[in-house]
C-alpha positions as CSV (number, residue, x, y, z in Angstrom):
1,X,245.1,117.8,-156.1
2,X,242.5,116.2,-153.8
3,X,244.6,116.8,-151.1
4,X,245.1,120.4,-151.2
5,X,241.4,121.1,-152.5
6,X,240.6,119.1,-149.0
7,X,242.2,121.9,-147.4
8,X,241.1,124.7,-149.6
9,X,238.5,125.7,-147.9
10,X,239.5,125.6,-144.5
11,X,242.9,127.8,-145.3
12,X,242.1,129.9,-148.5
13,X,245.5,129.7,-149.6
14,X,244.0,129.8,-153.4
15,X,247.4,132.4,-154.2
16,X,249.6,130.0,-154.0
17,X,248.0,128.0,-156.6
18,X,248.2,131.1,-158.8
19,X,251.4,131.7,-157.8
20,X,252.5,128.2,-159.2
21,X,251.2,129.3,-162.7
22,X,252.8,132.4,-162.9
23,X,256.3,131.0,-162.1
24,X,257.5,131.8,-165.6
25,X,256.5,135.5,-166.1
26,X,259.7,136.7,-164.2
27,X,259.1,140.1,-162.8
28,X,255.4,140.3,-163.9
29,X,251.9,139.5,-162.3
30,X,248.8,138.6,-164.1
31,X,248.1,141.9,-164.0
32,X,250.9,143.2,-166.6
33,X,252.8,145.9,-164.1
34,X,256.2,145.0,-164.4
35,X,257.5,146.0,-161.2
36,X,261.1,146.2,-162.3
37,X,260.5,149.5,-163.9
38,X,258.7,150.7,-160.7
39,X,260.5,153.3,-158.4
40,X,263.4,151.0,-157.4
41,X,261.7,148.4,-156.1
42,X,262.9,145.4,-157.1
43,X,260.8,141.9,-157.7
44,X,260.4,139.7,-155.0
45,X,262.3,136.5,-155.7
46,X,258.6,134.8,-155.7
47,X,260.1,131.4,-155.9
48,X,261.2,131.6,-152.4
49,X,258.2,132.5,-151.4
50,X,256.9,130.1,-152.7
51,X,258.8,127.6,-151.2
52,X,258.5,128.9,-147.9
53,X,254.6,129.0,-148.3
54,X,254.7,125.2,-149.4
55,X,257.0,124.6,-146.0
56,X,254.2,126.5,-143.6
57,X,251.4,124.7,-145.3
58,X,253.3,121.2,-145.2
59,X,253.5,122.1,-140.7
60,X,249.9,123.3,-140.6
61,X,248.9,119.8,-142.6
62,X,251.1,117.7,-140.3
63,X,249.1,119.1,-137.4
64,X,245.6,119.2,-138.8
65,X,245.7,115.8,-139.4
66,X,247.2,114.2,-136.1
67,X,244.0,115.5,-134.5
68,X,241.6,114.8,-136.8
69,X,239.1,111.5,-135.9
70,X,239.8,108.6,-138.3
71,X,238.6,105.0,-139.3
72,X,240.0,102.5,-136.5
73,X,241.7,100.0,-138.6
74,X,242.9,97.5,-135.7
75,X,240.7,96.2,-133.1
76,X,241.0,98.6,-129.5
77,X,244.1,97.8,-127.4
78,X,243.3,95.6,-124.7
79,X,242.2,97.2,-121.7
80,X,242.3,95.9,-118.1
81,X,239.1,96.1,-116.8
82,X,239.8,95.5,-113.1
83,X,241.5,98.3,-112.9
84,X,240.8,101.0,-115.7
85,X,236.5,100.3,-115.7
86,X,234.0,102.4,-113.8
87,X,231.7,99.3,-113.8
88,X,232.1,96.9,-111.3
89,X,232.8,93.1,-112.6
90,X,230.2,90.5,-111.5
91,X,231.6,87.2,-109.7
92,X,231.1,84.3,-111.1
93,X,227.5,83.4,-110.5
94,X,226.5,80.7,-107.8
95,X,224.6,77.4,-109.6
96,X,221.0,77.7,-110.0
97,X,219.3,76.6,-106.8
98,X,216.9,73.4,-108.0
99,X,213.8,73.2,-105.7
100,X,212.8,69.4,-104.9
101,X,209.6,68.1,-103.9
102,X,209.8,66.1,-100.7
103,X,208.4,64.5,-97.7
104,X,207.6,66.7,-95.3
105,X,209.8,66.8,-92.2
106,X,207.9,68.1,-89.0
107,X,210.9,69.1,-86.8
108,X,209.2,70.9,-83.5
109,X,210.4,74.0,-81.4
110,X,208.4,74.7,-78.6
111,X,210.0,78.1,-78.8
112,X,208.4,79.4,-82.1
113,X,205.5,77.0,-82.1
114,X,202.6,79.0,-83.4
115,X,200.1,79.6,-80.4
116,X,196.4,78.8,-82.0
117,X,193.9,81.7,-80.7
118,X,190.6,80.0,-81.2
119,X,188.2,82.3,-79.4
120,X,185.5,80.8,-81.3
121,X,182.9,78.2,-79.8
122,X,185.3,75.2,-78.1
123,X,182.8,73.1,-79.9
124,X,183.5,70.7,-82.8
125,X,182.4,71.9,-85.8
126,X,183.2,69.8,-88.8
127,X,182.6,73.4,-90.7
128,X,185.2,74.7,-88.7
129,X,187.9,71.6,-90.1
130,X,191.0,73.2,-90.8
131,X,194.7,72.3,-90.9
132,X,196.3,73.1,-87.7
133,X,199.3,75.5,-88.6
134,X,202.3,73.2,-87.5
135,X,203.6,72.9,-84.3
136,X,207.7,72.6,-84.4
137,X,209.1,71.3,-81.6
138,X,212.8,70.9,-82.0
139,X,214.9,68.8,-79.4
140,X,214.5,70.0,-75.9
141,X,216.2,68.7,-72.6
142,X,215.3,65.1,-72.5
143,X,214.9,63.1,-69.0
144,X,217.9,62.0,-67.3
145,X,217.5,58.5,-66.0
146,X,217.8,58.1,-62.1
147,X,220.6,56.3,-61.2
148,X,219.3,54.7,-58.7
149,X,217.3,51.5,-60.6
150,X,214.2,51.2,-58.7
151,X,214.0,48.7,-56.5
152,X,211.0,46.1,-58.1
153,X,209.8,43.1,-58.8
154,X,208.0,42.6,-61.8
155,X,207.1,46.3,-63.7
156,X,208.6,49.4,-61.9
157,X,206.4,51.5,-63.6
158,X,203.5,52.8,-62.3
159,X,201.5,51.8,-65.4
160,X,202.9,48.7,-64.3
161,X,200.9,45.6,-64.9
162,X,198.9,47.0,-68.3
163,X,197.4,50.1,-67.1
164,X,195.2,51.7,-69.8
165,X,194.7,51.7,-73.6
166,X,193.4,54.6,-75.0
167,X,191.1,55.6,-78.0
168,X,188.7,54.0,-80.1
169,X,185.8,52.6,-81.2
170,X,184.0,52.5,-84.8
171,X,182.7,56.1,-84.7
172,X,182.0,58.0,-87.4
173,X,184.1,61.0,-89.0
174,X,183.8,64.0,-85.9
175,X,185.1,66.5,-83.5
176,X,188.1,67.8,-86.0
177,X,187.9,65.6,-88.7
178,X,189.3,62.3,-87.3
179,X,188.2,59.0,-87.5
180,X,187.1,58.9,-83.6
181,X,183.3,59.7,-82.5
182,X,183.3,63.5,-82.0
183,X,184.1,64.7,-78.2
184,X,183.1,68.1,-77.4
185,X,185.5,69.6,-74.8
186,X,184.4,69.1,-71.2
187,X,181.7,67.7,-70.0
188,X,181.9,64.7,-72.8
189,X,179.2,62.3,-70.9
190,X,176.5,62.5,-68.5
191,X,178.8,61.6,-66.0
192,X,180.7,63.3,-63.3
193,X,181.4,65.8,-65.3
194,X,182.7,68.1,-62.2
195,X,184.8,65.7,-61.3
196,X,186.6,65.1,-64.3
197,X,187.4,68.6,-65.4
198,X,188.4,69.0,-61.3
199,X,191.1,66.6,-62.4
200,X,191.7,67.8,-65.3
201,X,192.8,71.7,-63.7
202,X,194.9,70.0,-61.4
203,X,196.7,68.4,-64.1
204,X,196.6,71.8,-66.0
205,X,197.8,73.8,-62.9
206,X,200.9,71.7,-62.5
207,X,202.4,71.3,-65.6
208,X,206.2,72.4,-66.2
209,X,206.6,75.1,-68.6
210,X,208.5,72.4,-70.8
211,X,205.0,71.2,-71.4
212,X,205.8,67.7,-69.2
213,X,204.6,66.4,-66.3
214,X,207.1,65.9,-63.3
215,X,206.7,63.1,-60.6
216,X,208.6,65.0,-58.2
217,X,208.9,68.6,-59.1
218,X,204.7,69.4,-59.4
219,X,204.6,71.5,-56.4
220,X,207.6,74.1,-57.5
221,X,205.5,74.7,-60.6
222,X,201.8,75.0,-59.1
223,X,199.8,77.8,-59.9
224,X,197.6,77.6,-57.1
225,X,200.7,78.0,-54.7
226,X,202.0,81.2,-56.3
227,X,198.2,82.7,-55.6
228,X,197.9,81.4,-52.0
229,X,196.4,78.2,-51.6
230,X,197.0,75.6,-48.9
231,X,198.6,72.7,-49.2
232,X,197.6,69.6,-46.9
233,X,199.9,66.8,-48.7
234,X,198.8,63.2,-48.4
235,X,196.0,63.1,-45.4
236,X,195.0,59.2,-45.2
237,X,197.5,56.0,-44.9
238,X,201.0,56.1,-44.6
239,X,203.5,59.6,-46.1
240,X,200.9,61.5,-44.4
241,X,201.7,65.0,-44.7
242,X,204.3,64.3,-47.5
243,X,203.1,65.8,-51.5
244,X,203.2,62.8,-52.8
245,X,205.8,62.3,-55.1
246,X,207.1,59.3,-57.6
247,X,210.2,57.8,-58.9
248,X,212.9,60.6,-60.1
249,X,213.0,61.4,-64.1
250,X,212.7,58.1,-65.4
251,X,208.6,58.0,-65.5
252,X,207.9,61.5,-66.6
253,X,207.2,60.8,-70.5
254,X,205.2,58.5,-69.2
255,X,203.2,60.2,-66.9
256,X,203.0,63.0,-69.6
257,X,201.6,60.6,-72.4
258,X,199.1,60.0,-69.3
259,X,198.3,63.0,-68.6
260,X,197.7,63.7,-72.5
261,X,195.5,61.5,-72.7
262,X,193.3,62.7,-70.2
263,X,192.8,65.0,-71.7
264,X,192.2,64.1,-75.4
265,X,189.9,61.4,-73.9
266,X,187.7,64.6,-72.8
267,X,187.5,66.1,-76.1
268,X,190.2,68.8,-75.9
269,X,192.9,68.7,-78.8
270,X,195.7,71.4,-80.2
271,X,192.9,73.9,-80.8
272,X,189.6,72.9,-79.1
273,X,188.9,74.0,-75.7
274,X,190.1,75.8,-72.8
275,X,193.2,73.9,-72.4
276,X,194.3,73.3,-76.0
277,X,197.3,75.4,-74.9
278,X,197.7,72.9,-72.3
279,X,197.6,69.6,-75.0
280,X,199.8,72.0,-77.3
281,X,202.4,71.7,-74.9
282,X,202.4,68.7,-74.0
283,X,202.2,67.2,-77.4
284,X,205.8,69.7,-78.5
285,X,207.5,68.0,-75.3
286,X,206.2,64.6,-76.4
287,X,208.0,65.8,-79.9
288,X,210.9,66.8,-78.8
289,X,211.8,63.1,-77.0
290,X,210.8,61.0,-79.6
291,X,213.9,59.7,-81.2
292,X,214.7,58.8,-84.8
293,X,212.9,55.5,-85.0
294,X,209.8,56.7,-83.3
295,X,210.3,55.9,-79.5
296,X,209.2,58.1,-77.1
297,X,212.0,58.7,-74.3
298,X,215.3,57.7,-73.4
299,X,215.9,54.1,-73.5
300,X,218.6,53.1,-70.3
301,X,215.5,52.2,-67.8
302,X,213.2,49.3,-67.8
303,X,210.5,52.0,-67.6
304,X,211.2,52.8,-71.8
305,X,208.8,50.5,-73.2
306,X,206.0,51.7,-70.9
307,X,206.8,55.4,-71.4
308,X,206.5,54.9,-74.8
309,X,203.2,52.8,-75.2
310,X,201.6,55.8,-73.0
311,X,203.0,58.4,-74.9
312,X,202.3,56.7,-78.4
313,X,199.1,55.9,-77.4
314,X,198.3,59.9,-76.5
315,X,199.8,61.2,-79.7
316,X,198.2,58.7,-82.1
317,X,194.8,59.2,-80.4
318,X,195.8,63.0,-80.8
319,X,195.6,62.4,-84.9
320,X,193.1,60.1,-84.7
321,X,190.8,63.1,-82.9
322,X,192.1,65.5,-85.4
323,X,193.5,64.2,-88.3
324,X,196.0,66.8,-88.4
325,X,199.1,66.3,-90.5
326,X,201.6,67.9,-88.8
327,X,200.7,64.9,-85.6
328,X,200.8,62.1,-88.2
329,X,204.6,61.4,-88.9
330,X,205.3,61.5,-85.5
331,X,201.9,58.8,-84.6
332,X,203.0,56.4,-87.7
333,X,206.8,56.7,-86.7
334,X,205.4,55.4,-82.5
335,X,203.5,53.0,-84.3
336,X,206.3,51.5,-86.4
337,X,208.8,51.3,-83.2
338,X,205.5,49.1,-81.7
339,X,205.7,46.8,-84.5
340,X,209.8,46.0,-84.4
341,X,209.6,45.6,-80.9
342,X,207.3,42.5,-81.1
343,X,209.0,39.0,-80.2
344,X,208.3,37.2,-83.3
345,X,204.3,35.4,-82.5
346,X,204.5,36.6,-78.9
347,X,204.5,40.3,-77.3
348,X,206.3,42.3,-75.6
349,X,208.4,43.3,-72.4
350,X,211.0,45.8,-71.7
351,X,213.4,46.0,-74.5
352,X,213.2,45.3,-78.3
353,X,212.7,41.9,-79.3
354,X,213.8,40.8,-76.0
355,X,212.6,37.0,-76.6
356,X,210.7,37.2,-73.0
357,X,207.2,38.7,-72.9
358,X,204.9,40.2,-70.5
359,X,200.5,40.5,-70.1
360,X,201.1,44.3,-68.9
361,X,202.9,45.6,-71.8
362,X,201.4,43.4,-74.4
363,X,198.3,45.5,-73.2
364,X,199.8,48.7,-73.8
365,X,200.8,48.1,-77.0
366,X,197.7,46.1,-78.9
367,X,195.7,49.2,-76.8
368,X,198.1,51.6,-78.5
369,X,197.6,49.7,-82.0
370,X,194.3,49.7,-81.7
371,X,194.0,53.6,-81.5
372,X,196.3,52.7,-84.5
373,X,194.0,50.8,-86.8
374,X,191.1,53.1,-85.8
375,X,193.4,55.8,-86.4
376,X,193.9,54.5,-90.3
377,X,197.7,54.5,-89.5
378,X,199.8,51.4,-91.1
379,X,200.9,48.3,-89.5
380,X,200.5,44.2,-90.3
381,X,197.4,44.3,-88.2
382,X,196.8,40.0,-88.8
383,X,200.1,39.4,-88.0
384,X,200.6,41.8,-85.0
385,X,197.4,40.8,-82.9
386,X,197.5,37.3,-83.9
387,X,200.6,36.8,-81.8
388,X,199.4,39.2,-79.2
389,X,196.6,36.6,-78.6
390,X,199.4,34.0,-78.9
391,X,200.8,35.1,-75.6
392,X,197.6,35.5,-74.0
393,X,196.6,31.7,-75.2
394,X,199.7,31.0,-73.5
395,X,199.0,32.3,-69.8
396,X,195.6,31.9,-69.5
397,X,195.1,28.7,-68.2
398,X,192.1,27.5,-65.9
399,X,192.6,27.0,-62.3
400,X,190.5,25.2,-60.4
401,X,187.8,27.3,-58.3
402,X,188.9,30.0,-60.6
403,X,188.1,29.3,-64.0
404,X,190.3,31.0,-66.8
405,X,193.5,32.7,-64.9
406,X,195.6,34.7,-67.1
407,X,198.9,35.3,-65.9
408,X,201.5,38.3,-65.5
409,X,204.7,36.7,-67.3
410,X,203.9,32.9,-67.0
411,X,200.9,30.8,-67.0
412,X,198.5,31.8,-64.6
413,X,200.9,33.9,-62.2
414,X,200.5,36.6,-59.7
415,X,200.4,39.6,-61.3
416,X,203.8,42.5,-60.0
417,X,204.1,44.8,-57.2
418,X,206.6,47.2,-56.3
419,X,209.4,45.6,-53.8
420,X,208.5,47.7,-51.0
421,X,204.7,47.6,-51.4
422,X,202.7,45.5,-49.8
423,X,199.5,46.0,-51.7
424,X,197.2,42.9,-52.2
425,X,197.5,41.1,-55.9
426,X,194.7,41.3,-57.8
427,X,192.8,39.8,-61.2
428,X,194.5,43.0,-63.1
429,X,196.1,40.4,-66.2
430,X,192.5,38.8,-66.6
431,X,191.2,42.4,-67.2
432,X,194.3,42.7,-70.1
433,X,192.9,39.4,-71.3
434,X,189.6,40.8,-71.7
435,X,190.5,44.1,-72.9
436,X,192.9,43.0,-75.9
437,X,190.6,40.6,-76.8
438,X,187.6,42.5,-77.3
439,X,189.7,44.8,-79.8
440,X,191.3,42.5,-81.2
441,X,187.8,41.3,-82.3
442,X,188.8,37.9,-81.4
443,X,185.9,35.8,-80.4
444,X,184.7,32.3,-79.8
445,X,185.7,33.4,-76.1
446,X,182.4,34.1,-74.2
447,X,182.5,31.9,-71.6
448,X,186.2,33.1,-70.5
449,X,185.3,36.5,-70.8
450,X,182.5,36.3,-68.7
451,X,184.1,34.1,-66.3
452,X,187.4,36.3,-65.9
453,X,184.3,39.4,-65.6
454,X,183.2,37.9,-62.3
455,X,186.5,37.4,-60.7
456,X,187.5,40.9,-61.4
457,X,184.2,42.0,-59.7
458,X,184.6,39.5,-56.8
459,X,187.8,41.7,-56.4
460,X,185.5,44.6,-56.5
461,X,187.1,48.3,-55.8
462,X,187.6,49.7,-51.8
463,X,188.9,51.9,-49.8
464,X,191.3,50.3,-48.0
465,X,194.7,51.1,-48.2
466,X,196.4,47.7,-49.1
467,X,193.1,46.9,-51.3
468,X,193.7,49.9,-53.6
469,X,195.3,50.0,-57.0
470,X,194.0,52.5,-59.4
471,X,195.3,51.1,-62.5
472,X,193.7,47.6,-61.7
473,X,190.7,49.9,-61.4
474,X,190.8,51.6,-64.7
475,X,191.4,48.4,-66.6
476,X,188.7,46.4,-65.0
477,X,186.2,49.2,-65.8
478,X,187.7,49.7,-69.3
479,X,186.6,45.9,-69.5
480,X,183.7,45.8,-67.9
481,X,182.5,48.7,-69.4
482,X,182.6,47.1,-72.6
483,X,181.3,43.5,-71.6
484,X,178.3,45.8,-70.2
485,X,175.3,44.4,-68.3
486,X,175.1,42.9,-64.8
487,X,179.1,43.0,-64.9
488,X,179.3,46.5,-65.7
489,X,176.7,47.7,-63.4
490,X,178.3,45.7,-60.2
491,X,181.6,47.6,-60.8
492,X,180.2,50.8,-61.3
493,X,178.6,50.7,-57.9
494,X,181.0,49.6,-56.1
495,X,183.7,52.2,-57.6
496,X,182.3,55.1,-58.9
497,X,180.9,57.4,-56.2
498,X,181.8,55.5,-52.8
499,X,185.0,55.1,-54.0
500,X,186.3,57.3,-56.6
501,X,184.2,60.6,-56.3
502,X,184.6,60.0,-52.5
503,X,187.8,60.1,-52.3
504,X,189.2,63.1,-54.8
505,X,190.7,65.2,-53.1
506,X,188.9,68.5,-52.6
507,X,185.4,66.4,-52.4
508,X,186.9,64.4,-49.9
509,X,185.1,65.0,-46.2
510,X,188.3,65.5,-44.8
511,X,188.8,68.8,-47.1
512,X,185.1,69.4,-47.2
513,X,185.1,69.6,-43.0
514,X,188.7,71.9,-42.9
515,X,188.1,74.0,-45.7
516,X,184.2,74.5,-46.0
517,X,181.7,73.6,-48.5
518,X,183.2,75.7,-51.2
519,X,186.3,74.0,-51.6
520,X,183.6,71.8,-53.7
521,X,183.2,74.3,-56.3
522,X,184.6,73.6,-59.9
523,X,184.5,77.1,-61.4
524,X,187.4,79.0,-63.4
525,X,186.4,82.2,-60.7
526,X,188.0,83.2,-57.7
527,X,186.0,81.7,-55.6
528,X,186.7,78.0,-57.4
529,X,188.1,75.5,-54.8
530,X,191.1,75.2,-56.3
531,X,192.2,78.8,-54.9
532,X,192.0,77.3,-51.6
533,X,193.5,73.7,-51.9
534,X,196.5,73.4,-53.7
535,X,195.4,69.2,-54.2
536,X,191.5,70.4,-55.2
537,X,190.7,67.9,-58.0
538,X,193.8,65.4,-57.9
539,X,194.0,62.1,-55.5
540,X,196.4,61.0,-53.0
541,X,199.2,58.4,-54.3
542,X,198.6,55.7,-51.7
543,X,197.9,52.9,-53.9
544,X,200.3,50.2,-55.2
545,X,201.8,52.1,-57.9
546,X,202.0,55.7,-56.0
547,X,205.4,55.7,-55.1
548,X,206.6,55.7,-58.6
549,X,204.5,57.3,-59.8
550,X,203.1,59.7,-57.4
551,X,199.9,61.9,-57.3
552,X,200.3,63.4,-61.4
553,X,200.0,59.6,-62.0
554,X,197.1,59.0,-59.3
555,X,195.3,61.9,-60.9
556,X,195.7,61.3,-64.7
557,X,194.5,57.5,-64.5
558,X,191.9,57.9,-62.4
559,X,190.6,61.2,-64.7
560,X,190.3,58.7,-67.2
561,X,188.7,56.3,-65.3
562,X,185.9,58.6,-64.6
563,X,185.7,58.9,-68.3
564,X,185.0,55.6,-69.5
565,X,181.7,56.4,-70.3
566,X,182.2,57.7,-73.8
567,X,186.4,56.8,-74.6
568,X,185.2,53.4,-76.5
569,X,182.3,52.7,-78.4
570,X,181.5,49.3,-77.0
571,X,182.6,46.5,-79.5
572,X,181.6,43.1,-77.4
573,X,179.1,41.4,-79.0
574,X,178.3,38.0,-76.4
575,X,177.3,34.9,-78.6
């Protein structure tokens, strides 16, 4: 049988196969001996021994074959992974992550802004062009308005009647890349060079670690006090003695914007020059108060729209020097809040679309647009300056024994002062005129240009307290400058060095006779004059916008008076 040869060899039980043959040969073997004749013995009953073989083989069989391996016929019993595998189950897997393109989103924190080392030549090299690694300035602490309104009539901002437009001219591709004529930092013009960079360390020296500028808080962060310099305050007119501070919170972005552009309008960027670091921080703070459609600043004073002219202004002439991209959402973004602020074919004031216009701002913003458009920025150009000059059509009117007036928010008016000064009005809206229409590059104006030049310089600059009014100084020679000639070369005579140099503090005789001869000196040594007068470089706030603004706004717009020499390419053309 195939079963039992299966087991054959394994048990050799061969006998009992034999033993199954012989079954019939009772008493005998296969060997013959019949054992029943042997001595007494008598023959095994064989078939009950074979029987009981048969029984042990059927055990041993049972148990050889309930442990031998066999063929699985069924499918394995479920088993309960969970809790009977060595190998961990996997959770269910998370969706695949899809990567978008998109818009980059410059969100700035001045925190982890990435300092740039340039310890290379502060010149501009156009072989040196490279992007700027991003600076990320995230929301910081923004201004808190003062809750006091200030006290005005007219603009209460010490940019008040149009003070400057930055930026400019039709220069070729220079310094980083921008559009703008290339400045190399410091010493951009032939011009007072010592002066300007005296203002421009004073600006540096008192700059809050936020990277603003403070009316009121300039002396707690000076680094001139910490090492030991004097401090004389205001030393001419009235507040004598006092630092000479501005309104509380509610002008500082503008005053920083100002400040900024001082400056850029020397040549210094994020990554040019000795204070880069000092433009780098300035522009994160700038940043981190522009809102989400572009303005710079909290919006609860009338100050707003003038804050954020300056400050738009600063950052757009930033890009424009540099073309960098991280500065360019944030330029286009001031540039589009400009534009939906317009009245409708008029200007602007202090609100959006407020239906009621002012010459001061109007300047500001067509200045700030036309760092814009030079800038390569977008915005309805036609459109936009068209009804700029709209306004101006509108309050410029002539007067007899004045020729063409333009006026502040009416035909031919007065321009504003601050309630509580008492500082002479001036022709500051005829220099607006001038200024926005020379870069507007509307003509067929000569003869009011040229008339409105002689007035301003019949109000020519001096130093008398109720006579002065540095932003009616930078604007005239911002306008002047341009018109160029006999115009041009009045004004700067009567300004520059009898009135400006001569009067910056530091240079002043006053300082000169207390403090020595070396309190002159413009160094980065020990030995600079800075290290001896805390207000080395800056100039006292006593004209009609110095209370609000207070000496970081007397500094930064006369700085950038002193370099009107090369901010604009000149763009008048007389007929």
């Amino acid at each position: 049988m195939a079963g039992q040869e299966h087991f054959e060899h394994g048990y050799g039980v061969q006998a009992v196969i034999d033993a199954e043959d012989a079954s019939d040969n009772t008493g005998e073997l296969e060997s013959g001996v019949d054992y029943s004749k042997t001595d007494g013995v008598r023959p095994l009953p064989w078939m009950a021994i074979a029987i009981a073989l048969h029984a042990i083989l059927l055990v041993i069989f049972v148990f050889v074959v309930t442990v031998q391996p066999r063929e699985e016929i069924f499918p394995p019993p479920e088993i309960d992974l969970a809790q009977d595998s060595m190998i961990p189950i996997p959770e269910d897997e998370p969706p695949p992550v899809v990567v978008v393109d998109k818009p980059e989103l410059i969100v700035a924190d001045p925190s982890v802004t990435p300092r740039v080392e340039d310890t290379t030549d502060t010149e501009f090299s156009d072989d040196e062009d490279k992007p700027n690694p991003s600076p990320t300035p995230s929301p910081s602490e923004t201004d808190s308005p003062d809750d006091n309104p200030s006290p005005v009539t007219g603009p209460s901002s010490p940019f008040g009647p149009g003070a400057s437009g930055d930026k400019g001219g039709k220069g070729p591709k220079g310094g980083e890349g921008g559009p703008f004529k290339s400045r190399p930092p410091g010493g951009c013009g032939p011009v007072h060079p010592d002066n300007v960079k005296a203002g421009l360390q004073w600006l540096a020296d008192h700059q809050n670690d936020n990277g603003s500028w403070s009316s009121t808080n300039f002396m707690d962060v000076s680094k001139r006090l910490k090492k030991g310099a004097a401090t004389t305050g205001i030393i001419e007119f009235e507040r004598v003695g006092e630092a000479g501070t501005g309104y509380a919170n509610s002008v500082d972005v503008g005053l920083t914007g100002l400040a900024l552009l001082a400056f850029v309008g020397d040549g210094y960027t994020l990554r040019k020059g000795e204070f880069r670091e000092t433009v780098r921080r300035a522009f994160d703070y700038l940043v981190s108060v522009q809102d989400a459609e572009g303005c710079f600043g909290i919006r609860d004073s009338e100050e707003f729209m003038y804050n954020h002219a300056i400050s738009a202004m600063a950052v757009i002439e930033l890009y424009a020097m540099t073309s960098e991209r991280t500065i360019k959402p944030h330029a286009q973004r001031a540039v589009d809040f400009i534009v939906n602020a317009q009245n409708p074919g008029m200007g602007w004031r202090y609100d959006v679309r407020p239906g009621i216009n002012d010459s001061s701002v109007t300047a500001w913003m067509v200045l700030a647009l036309k760092s814009a458009r030079m800038a390569e920025l977008d915005f309805p150009e036609a459109e936009v300056f068209s009804s700029a000059i709209a306004w101006y059509d509108k309050v410029t009117i002539d007067e007899d024994g004045y020729g063409p007036v333009t006026g502040y928010n009416s035909p031919g008016s007065l321009n504003a002062r601050l309630t509580e000064s008492k500082h002479e009005t001036n022709p500051s809206m005829d220099a607006c005129n001038i200024m926005v229409r020379i870069f507007t590059h509307e003509r067929n104006t000569d003869r009011m240009l040229k008339s409105q030049a002689s007035r301003i310089n019949k109000c020519a600059p001096k130093w008398d307290h109720l006579h002065i009014d540095y932003y009616y100084w930078y604007y005239a020679s911002l306008a002047l400058f341009q018109m160029g000639g006999k115009e041009w070369k009045e004004w700067e005579k009567s300004l520059m060095n009898p009135v400006l140099i001569a009067h910056q503090r530091g240079f002043h005789a006053d300082d000169v006779k207390k403090f020595g001869k070396g309190v002159t000196r413009v160094s980065d040594g020990d030995d600079a004059g800075r290290w001896m007068l805390d207000e080395h470089g800056s100039w006292d706030p006593v004209d009609a916008w110095g209370a609000a603004g207070g000496r970081v706004y007397a500094t930064a717009i006369n700085t950038l008076t002193l370099e009107v020499y090369y901010r604009y390419l000149k763009e008048y053309q007389a007929k």
